[in-house]
Chimera marker file (.cmm) of the C-alpha trace (Angstrom):
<marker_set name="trace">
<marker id="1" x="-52.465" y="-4.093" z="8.045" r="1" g="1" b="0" radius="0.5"/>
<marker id="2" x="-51.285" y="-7.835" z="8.551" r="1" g="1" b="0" radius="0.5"/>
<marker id="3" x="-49.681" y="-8.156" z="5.240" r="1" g="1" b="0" radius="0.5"/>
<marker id="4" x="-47.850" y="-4.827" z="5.386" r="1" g="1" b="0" radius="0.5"/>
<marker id="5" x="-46.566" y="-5.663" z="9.134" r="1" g="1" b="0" radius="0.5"/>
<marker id="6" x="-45.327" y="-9.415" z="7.524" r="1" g="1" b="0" radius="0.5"/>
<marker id="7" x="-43.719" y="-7.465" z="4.492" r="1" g="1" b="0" radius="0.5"/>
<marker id="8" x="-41.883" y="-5.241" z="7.173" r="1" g="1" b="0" radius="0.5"/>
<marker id="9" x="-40.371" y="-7.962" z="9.189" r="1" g="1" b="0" radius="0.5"/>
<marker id="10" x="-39.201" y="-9.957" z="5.906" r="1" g="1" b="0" radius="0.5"/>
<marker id="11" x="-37.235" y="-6.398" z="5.033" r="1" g="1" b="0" radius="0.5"/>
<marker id="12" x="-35.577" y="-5.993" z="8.245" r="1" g="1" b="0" radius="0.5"/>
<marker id="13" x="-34.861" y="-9.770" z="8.172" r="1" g="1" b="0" radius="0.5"/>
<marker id="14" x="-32.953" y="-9.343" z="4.698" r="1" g="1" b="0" radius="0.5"/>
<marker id="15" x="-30.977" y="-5.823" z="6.106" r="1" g="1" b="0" radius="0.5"/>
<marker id="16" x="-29.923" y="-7.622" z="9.087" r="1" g="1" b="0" radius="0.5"/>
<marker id="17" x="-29.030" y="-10.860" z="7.305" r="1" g="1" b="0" radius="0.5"/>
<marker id="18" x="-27.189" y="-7.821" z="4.656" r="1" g="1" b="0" radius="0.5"/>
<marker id="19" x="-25.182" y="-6.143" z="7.342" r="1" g="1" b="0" radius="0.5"/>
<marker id="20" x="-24.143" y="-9.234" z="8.923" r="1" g="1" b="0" radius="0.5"/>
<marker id="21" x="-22.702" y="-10.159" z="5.795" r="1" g="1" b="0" radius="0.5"/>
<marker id="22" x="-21.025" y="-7.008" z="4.801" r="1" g="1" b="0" radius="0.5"/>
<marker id="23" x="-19.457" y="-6.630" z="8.664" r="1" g="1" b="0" radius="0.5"/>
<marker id="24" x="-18.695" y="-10.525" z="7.830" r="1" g="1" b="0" radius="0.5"/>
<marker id="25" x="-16.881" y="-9.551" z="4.817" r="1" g="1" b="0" radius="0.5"/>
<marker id="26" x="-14.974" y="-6.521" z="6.670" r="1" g="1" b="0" radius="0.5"/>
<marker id="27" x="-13.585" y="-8.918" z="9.081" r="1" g="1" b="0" radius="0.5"/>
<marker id="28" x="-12.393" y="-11.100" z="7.084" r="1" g="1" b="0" radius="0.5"/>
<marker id="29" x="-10.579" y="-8.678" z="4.410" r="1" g="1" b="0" radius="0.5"/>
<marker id="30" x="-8.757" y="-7.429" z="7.899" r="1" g="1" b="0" radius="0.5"/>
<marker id="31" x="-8.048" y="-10.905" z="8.727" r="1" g="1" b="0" radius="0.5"/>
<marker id="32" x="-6.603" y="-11.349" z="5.089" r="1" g="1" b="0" radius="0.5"/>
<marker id="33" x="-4.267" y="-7.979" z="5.199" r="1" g="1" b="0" radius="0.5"/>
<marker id="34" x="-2.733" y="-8.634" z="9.144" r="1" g="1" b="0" radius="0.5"/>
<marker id="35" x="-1.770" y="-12.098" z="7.804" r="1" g="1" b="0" radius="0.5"/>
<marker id="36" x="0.186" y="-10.681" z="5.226" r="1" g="1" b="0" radius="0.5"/>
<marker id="37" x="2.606" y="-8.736" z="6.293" r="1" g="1" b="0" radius="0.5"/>
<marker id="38" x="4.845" y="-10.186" z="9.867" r="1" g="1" b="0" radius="0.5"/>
<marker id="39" x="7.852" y="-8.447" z="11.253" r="1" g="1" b="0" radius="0.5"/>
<marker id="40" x="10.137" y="-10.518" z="13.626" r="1" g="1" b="0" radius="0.5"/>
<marker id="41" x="13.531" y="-9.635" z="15.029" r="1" g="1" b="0" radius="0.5"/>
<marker id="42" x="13.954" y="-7.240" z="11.976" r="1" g="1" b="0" radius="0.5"/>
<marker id="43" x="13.052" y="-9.560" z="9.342" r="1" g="1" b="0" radius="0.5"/>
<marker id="44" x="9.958" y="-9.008" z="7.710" r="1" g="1" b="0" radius="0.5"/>
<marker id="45" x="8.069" y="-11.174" z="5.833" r="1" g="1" b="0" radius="0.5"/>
<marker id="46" x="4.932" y="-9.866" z="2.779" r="1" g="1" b="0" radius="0.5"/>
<marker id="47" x="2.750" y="-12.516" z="1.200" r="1" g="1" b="0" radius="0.5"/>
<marker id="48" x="1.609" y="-12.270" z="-1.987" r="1" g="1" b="0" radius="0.5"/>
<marker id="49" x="-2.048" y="-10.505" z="-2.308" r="1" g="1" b="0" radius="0.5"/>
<marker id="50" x="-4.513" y="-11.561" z="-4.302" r="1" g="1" b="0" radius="0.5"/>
<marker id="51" x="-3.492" y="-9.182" z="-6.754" r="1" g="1" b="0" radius="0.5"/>
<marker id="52" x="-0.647" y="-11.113" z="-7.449" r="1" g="1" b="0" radius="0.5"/>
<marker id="53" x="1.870" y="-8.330" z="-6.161" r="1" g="1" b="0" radius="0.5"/>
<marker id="54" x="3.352" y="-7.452" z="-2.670" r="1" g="1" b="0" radius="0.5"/>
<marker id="55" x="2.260" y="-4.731" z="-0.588" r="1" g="1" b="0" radius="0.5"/>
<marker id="56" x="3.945" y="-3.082" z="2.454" r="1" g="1" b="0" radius="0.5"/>
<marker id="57" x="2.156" y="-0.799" z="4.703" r="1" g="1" b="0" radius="0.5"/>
<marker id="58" x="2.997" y="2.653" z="5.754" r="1" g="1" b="0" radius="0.5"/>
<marker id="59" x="3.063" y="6.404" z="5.979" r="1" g="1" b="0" radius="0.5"/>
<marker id="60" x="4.338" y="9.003" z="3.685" r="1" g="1" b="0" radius="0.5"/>
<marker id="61" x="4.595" y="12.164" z="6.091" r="1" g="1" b="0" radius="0.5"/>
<marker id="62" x="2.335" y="10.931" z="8.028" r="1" g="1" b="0" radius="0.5"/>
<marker id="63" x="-0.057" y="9.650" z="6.085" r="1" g="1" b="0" radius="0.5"/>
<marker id="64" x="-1.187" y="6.204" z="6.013" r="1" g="1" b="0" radius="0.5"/>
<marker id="65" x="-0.594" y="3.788" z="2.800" r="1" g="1" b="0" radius="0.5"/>
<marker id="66" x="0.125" y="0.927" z="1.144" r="1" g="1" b="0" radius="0.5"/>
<marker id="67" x="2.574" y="0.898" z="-1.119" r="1" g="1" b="0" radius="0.5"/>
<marker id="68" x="3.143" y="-2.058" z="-3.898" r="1" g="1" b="0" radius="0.5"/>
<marker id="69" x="6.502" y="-3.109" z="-3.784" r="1" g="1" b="0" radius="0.5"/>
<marker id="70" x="8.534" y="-2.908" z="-7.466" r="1" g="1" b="0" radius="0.5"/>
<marker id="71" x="11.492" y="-3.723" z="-7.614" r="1" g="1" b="0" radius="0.5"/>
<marker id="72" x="11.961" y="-2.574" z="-11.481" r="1" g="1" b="0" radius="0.5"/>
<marker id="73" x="11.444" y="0.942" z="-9.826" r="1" g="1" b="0" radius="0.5"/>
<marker id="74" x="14.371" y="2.605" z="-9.671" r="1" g="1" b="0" radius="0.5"/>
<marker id="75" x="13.007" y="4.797" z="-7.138" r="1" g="1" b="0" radius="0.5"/>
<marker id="76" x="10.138" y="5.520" z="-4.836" r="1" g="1" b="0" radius="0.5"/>
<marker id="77" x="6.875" y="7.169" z="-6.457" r="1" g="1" b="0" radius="0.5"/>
<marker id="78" x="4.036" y="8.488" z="-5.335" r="1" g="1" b="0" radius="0.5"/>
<marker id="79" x="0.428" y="9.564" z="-7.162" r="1" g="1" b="0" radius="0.5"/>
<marker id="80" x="-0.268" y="13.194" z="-6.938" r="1" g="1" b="0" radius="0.5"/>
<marker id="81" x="-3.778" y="13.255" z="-4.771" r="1" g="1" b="0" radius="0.5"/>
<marker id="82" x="-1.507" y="11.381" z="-1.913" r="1" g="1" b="0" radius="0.5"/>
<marker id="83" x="1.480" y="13.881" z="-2.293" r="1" g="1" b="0" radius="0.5"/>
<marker id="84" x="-0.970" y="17.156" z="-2.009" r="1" g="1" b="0" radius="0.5"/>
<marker id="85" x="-2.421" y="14.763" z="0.823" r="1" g="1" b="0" radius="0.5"/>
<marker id="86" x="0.850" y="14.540" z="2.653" r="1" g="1" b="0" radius="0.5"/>
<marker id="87" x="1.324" y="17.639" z="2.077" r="1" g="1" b="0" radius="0.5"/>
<marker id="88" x="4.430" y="17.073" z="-0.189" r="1" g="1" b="0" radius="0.5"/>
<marker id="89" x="6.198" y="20.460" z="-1.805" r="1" g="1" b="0" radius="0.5"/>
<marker id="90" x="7.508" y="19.839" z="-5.950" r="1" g="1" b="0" radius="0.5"/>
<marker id="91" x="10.681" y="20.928" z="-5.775" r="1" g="1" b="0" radius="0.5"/>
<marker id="92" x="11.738" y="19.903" z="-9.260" r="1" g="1" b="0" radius="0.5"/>
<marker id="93" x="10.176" y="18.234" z="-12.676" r="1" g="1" b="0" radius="0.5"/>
<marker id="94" x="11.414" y="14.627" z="-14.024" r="1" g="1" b="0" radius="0.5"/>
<marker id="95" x="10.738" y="12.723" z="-16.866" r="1" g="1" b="0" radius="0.5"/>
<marker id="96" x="10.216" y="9.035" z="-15.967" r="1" g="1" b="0" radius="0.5"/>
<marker id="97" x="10.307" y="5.880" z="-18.270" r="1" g="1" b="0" radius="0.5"/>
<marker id="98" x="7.616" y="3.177" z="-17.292" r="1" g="1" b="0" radius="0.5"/>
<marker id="99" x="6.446" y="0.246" z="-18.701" r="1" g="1" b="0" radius="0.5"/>
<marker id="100" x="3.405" y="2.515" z="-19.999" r="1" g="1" b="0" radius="0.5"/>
<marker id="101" x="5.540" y="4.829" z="-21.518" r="1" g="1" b="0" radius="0.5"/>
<marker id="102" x="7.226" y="8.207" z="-20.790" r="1" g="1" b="0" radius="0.5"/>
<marker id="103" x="5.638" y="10.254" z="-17.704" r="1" g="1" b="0" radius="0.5"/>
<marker id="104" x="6.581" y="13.851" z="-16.581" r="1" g="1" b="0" radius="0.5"/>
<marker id="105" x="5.742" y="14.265" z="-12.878" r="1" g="1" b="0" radius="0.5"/>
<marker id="106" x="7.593" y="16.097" z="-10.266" r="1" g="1" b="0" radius="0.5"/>
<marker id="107" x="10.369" y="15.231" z="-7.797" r="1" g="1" b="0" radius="0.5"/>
<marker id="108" x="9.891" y="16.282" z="-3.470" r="1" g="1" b="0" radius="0.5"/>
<marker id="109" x="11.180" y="14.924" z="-0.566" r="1" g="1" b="0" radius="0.5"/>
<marker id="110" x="9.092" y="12.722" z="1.607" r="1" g="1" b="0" radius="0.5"/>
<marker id="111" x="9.420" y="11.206" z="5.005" r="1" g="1" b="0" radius="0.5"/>
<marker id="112" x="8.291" y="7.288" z="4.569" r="1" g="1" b="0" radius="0.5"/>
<marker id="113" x="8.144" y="4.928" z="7.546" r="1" g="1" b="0" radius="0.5"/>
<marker id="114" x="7.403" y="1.461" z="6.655" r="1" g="1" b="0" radius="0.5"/>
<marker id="115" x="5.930" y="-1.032" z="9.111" r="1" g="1" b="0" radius="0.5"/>
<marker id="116" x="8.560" y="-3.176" z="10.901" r="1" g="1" b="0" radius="0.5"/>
<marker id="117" x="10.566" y="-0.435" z="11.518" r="1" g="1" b="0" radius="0.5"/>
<marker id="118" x="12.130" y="0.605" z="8.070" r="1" g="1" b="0" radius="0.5"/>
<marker id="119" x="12.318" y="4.261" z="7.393" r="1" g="1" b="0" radius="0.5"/>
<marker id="120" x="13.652" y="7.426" z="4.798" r="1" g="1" b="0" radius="0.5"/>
<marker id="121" x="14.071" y="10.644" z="5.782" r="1" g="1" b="0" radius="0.5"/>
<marker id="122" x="13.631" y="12.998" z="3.034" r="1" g="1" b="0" radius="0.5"/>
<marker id="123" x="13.569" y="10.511" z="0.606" r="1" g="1" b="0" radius="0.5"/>
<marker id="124" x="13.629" y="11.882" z="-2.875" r="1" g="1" b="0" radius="0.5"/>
<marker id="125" x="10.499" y="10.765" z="-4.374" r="1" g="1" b="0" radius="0.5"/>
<marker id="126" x="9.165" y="11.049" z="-7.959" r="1" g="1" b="0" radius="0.5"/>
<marker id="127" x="5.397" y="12.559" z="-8.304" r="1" g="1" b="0" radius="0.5"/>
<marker id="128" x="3.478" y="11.215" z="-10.598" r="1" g="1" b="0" radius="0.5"/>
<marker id="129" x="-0.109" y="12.592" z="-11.843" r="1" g="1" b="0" radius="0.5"/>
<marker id="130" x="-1.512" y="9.527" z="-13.066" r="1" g="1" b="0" radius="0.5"/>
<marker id="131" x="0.469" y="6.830" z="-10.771" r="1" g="1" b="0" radius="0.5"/>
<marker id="132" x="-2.665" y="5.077" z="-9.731" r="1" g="1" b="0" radius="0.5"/>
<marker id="133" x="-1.028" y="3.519" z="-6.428" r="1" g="1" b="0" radius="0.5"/>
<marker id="134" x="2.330" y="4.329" z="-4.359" r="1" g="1" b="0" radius="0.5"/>
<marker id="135" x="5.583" y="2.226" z="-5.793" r="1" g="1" b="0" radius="0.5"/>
<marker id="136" x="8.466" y="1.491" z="-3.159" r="1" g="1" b="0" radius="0.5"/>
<marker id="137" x="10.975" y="1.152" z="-5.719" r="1" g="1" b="0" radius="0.5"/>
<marker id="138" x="15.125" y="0.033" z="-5.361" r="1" g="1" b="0" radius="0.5"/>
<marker id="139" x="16.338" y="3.240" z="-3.455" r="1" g="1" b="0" radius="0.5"/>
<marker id="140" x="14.817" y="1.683" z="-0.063" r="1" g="1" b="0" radius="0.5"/>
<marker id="141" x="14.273" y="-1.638" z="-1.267" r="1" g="1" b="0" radius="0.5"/>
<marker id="142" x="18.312" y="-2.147" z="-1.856" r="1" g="1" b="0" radius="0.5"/>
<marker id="143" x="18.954" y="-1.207" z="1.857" r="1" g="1" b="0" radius="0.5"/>
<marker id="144" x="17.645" y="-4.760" z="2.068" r="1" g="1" b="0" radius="0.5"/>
<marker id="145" x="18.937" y="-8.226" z="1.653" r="1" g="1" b="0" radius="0.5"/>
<marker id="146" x="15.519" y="-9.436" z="-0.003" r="1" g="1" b="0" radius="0.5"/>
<marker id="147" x="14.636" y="-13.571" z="-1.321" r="1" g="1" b="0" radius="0.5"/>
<marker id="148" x="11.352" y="-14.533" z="-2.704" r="1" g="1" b="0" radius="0.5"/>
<marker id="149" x="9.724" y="-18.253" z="-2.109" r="1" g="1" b="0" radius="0.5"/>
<marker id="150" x="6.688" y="-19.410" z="-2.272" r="1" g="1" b="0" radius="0.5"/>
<marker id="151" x="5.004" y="-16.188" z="-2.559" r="1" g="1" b="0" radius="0.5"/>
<marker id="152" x="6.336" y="-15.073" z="0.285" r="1" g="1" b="0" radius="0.5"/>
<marker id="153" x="8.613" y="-11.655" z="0.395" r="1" g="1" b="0" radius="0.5"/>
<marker id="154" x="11.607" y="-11.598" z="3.219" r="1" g="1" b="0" radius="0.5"/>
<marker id="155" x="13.121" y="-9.013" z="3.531" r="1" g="1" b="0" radius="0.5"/>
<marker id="156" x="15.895" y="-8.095" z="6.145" r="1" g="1" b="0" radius="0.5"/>
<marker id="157" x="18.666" y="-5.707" z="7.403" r="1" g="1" b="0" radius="0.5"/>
<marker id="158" x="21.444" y="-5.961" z="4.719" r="1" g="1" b="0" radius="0.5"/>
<marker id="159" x="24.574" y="-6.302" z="6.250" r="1" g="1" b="0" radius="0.5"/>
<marker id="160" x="27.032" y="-3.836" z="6.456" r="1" g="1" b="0" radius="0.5"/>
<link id1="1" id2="2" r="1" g="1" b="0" radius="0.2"/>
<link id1="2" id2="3" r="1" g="1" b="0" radius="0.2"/>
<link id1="3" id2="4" r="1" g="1" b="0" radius="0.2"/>
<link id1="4" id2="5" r="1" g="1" b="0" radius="0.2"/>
<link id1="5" id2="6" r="1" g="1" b="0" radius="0.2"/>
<link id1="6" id2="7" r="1" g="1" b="0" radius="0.2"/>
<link id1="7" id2="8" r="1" g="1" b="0" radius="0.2"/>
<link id1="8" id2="9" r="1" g="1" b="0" radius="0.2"/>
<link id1="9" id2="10" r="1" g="1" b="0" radius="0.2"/>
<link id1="10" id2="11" r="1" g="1" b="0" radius="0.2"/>
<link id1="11" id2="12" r="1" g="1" b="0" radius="0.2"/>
<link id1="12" id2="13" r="1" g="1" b="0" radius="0.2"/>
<link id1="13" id2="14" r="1" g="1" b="0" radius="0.2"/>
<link id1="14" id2="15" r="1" g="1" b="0" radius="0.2"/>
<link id1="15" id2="16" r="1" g="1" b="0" radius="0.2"/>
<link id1="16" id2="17" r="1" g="1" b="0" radius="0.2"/>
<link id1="17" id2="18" r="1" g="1" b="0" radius="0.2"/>
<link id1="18" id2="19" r="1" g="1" b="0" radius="0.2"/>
<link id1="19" id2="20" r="1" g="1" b="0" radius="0.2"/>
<link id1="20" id2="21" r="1" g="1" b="0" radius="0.2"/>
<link id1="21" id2="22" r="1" g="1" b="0" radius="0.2"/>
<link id1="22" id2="23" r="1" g="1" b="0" radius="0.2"/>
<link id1="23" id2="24" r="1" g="1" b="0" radius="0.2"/>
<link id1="24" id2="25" r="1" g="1" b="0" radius="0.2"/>
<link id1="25" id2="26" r="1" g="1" b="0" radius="0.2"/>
<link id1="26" id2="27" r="1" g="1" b="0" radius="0.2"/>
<link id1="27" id2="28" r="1" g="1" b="0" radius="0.2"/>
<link id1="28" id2="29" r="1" g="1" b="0" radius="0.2"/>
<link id1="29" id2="30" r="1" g="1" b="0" radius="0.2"/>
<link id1="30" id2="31" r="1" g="1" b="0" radius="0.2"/>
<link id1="31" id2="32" r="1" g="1" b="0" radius="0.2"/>
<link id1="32" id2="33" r="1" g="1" b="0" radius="0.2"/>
<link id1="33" id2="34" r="1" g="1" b="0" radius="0.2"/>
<link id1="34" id2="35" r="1" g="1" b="0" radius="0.2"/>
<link id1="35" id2="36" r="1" g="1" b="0" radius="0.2"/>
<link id1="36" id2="37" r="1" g="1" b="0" radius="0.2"/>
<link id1="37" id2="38" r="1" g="1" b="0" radius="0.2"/>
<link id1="38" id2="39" r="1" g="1" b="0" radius="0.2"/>
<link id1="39" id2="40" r="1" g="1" b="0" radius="0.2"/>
<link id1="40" id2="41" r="1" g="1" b="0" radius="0.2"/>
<link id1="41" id2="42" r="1" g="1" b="0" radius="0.2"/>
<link id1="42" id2="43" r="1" g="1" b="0" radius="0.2"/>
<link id1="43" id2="44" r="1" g="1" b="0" radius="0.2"/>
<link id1="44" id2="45" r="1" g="1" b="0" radius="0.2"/>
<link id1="45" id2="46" r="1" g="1" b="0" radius="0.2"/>
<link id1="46" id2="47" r="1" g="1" b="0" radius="0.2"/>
<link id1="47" id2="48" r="1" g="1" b="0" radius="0.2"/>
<link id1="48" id2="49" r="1" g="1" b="0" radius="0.2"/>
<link id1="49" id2="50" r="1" g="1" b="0" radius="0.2"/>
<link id1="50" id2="51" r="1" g="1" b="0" radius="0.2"/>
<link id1="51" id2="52" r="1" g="1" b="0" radius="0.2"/>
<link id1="52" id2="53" r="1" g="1" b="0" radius="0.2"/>
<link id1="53" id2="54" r="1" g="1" b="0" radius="0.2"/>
<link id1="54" id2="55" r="1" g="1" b="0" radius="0.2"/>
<link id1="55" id2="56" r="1" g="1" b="0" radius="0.2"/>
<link id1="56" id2="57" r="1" g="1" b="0" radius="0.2"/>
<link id1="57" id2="58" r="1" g="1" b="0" radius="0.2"/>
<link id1="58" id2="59" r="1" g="1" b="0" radius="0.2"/>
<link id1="59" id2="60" r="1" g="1" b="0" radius="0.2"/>
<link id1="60" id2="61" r="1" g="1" b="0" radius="0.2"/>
<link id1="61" id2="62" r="1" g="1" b="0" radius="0.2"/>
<link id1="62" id2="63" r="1" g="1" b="0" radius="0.2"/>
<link id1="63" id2="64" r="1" g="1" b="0" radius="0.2"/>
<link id1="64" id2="65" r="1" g="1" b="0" radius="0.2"/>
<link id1="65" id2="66" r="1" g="1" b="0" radius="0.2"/>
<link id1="66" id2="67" r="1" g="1" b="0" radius="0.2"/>
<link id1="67" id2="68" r="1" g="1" b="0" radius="0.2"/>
<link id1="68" id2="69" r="1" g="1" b="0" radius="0.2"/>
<link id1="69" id2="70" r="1" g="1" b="0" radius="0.2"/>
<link id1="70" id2="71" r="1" g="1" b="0" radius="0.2"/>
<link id1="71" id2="72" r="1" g="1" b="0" radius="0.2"/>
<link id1="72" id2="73" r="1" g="1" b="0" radius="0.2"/>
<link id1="73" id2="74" r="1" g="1" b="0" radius="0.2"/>
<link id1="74" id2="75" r="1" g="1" b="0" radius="0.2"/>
<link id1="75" id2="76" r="1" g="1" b="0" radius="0.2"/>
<link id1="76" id2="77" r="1" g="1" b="0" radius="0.2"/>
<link id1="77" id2="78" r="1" g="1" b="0" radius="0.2"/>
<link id1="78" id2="79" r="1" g="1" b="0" radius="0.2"/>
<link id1="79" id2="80" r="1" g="1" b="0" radius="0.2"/>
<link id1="80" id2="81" r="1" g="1" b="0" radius="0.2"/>
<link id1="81" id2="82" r="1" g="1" b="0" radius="0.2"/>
<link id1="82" id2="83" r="1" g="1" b="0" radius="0.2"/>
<link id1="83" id2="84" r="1" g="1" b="0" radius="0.2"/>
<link id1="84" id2="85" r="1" g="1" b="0" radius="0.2"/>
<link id1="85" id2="86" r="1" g="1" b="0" radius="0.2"/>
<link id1="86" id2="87" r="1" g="1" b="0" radius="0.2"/>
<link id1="87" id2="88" r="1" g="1" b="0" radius="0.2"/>
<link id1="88" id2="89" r="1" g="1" b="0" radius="0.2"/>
<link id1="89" id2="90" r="1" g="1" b="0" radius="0.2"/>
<link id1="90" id2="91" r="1" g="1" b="0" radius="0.2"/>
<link id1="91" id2="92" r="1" g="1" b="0" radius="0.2"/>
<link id1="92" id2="93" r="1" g="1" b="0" radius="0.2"/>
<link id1="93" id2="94" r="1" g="1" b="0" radius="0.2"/>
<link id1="94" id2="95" r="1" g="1" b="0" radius="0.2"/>
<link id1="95" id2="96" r="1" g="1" b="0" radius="0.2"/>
<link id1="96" id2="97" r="1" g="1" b="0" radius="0.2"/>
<link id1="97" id2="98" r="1" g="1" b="0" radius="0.2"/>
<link id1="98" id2="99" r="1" g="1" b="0" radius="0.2"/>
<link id1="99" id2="100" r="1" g="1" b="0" radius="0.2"/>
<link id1="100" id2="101" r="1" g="1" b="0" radius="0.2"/>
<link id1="101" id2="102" r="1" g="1" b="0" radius="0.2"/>
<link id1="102" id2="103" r="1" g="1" b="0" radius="0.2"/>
<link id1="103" id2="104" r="1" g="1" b="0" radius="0.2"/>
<link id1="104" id2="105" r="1" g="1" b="0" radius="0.2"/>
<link id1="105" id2="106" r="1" g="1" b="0" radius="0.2"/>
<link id1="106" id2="107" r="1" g="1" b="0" radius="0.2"/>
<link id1="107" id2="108" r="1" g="1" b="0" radius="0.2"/>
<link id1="108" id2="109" r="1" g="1" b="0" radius="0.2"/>
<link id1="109" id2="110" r="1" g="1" b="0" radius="0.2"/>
<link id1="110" id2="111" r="1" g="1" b="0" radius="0.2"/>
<link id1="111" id2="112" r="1" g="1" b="0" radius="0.2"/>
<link id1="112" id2="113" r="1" g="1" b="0" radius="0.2"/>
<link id1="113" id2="114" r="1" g="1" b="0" radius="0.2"/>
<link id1="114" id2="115" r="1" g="1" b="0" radius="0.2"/>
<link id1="115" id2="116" r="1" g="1" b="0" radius="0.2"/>
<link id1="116" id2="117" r="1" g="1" b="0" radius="0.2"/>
<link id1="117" id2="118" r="1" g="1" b="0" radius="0.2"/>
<link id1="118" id2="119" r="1" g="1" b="0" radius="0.2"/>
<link id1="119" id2="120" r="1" g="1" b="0" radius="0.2"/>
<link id1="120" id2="121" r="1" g="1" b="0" radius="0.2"/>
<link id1="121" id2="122" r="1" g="1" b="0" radius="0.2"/>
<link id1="122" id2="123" r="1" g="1" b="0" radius="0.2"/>
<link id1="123" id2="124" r="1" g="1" b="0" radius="0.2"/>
<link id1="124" id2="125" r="1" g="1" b="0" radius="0.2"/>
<link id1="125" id2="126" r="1" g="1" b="0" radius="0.2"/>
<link id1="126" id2="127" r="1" g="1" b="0" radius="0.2"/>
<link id1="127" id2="128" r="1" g="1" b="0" radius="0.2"/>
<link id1="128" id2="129" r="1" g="1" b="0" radius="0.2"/>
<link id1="129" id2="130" r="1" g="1" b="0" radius="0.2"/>
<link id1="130" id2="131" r="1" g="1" b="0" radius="0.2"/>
<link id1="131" id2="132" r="1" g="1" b="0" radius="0.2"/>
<link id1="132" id2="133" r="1" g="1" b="0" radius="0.2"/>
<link id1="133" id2="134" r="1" g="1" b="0" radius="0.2"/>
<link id1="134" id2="135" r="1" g="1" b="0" radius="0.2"/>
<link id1="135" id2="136" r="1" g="1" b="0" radius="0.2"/>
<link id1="136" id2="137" r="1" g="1" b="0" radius="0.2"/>
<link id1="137" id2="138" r="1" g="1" b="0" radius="0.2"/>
<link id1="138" id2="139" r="1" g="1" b="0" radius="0.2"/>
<link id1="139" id2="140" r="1" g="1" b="0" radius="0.2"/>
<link id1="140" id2="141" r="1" g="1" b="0" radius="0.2"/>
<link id1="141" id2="142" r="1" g="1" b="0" radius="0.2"/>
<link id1="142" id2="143" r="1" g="1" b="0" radius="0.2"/>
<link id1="143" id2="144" r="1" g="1" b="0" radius="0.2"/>
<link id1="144" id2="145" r="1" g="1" b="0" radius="0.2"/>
<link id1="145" id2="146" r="1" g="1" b="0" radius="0.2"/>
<link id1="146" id2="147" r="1" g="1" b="0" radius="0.2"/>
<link id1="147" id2="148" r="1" g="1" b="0" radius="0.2"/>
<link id1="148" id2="149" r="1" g="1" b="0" radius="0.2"/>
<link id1="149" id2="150" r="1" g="1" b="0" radius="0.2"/>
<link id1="150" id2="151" r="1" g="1" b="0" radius="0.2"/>
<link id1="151" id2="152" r="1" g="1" b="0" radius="0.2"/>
<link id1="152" id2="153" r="1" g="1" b="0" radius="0.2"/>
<link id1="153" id2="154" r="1" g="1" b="0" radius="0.2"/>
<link id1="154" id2="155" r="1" g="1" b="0" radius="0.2"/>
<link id1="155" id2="156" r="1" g="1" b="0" radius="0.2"/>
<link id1="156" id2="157" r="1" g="1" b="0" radius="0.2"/>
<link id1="157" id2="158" r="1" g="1" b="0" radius="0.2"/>
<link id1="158" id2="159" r="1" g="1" b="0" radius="0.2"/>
<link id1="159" id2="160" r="1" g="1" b="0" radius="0.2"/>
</marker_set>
């Protein structure tokens, strides 16, 4: 009964010392995406992820997400599963050039509000069925006056 007892205690030792890391871990992912993204006075400022690439949170209709800022988009696309998600309606079809090829998708109209204050309403968005994350390409992105140093993205009101 002593050695089972022992074994039992060095288990819940080595889940405890587990969760602690994971929740460890957690935190500091968090810590990682808060510190890079900053709005201030209208500019905003997006720091390179690890992924090499810029994102910019927000919400399509209401939904939360993240998209990856390209500016070689010429307009704002979204993957299907977040479109049904946002409840998006196809109004149209388009045929899109990308830098894996040609893509048919659809085209709807989307409210997107970007954190720091930047919105669309009833943005015309393409839908794509295989776009594996959400693109904020040139049609909101040229609102902008936008500069890139140091892997850091700042962007701010254009003027008018």
């Amino acid at each position: 009964m002593t050695e089972l007892s022992r074994t039992f205690k060095v288990i819940t030792a080595w889940l405890v010392v587990g969760v602690a890391v994971f929740l460890g871990v957690q935190w500091w992912q968090a810590q990682q995406q808060r510190a890079r993204f900053s709005a201030d006075g209208g500019v905003i400022e997006l720091r390179r992820s690890p992924d090499g690439h810029f994102h910019w949170p927000g919400h399509v209709n209401g939904v939360a997400v993240e998209f990856l800022v390209d500016t070689g988009a010429t307009s704002t696309a979204l993957p299907q599963a977040l479109a049904e998600r946002a409840g998006l309606v196809v109004q149209g079809s388009i045929t899109s050039s990308t830098a894996g090829g040609t893509v048919r998708g659809g085209l709807a109209r989307a409210d997107v509000v970007l954190q720091g204050g930047v919105t669309a309403t009833q943005l015309r968005v393409a839908v794509l069925p295989a776009l594996e994350a959400p693109l904020l390409g040139m049609d909101i992105l040229s609102r902008m006056h936008f500069s890139q140093r140091g892997g850091v993205l700042r962007l701010e009101p254009a003027p008018h």
